[in-house]
C-alpha positions as CSV (number, residue, x, y, z in Angstrom):
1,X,0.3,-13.6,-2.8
2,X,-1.8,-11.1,-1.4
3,X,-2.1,-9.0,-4.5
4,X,-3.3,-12.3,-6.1
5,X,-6.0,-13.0,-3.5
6,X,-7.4,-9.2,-3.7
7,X,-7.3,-9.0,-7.2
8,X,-9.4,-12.5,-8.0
9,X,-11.5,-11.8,-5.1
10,X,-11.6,-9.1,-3.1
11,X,-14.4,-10.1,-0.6
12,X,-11.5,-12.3,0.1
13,X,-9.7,-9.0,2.6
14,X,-13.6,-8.0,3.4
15,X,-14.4,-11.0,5.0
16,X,-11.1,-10.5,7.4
17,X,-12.8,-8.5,10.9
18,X,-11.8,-5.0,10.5
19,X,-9.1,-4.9,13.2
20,X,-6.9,-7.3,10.8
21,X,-8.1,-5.4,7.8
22,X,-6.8,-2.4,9.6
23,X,-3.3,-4.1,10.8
24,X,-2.9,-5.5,6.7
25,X,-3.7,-2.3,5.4
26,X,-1.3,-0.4,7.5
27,X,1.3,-3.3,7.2
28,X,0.6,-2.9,3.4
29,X,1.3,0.5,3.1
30,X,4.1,0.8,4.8
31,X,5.6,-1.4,2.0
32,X,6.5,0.8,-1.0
33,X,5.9,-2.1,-3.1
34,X,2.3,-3.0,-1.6
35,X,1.1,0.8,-1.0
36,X,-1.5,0.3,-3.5
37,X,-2.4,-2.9,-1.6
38,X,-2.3,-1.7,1.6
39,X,-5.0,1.8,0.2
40,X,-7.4,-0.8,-1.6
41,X,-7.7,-2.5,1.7
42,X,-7.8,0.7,3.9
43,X,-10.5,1.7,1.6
44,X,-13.0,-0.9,3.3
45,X,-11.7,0.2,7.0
46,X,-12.8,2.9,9.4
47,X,-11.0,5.8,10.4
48,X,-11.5,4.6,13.9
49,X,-10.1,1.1,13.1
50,X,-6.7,2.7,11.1
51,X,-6.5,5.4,14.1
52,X,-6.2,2.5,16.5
53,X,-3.7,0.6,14.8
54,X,-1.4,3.5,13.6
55,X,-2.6,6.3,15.3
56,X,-1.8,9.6,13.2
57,X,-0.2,7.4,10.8
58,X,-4.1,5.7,10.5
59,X,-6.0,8.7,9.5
60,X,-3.4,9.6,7.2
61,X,-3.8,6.1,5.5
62,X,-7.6,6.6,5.7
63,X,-7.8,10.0,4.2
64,X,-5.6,8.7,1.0
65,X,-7.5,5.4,0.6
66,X,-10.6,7.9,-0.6
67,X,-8.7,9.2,-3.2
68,X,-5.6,6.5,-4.3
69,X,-5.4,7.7,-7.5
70,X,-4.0,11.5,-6.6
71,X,-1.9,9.6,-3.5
72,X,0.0,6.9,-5.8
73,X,0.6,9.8,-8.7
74,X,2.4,11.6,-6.2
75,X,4.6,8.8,-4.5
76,X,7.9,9.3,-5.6
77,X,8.8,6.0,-4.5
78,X,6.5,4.4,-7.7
79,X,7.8,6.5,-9.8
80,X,10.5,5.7,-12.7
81,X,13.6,6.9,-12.2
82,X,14.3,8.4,-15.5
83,X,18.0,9.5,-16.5
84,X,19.8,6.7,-14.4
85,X,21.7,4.0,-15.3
86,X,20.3,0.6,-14.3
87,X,22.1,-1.3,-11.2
88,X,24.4,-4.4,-12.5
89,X,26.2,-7.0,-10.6
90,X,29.1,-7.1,-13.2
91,X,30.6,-3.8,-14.8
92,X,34.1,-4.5,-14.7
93,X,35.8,-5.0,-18.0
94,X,39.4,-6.2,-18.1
């Protein structure tokens, strides 16, 4: 839902006040599966607003969010996992 709402209007996270932009972006983030998310909307906060909500944690965020592109290439949690089998709920045969 929130991918949706960013991606057809993303003055939609800009019109939040920047201490919940700061909490959703860090909130984001912390989700492998909304760290994109989460950088798109740090990308609109302060440093001072991420360092208040997560501390050393927020200028981490902060300094990524100005270049997502290098930070999500590198996330090993994004990428495929080549070579391995993919997870079943049934593989006994008998």
């Amino acid at each position: 839902m929130l991918q949706a709402l960013m991606r057809q209007n993303g003055a939609a996270a800009r019109a939040l006040p920047e201490d919940q932009r700061s909490r959703l972006a860090v909130f984001c983030y912390r989700k492998a599966h909304l760290r994109r998310l989460g950088l798109e909307i740090a990308a609109t906060c302060s440093a001072r607003a991420l360092v208040e909500e997560a501390g050393h944690a927020g200028e981490l965020i902060f300094r990524q969010s100005r270049d997502p592109a290098a930070t999500l290439a590198s996330d090993t949690y994004l990428t495929a996992r080549e070579g391995r089998r993919p997870v079943t709920l049934c593989s006994y045969k008998g």
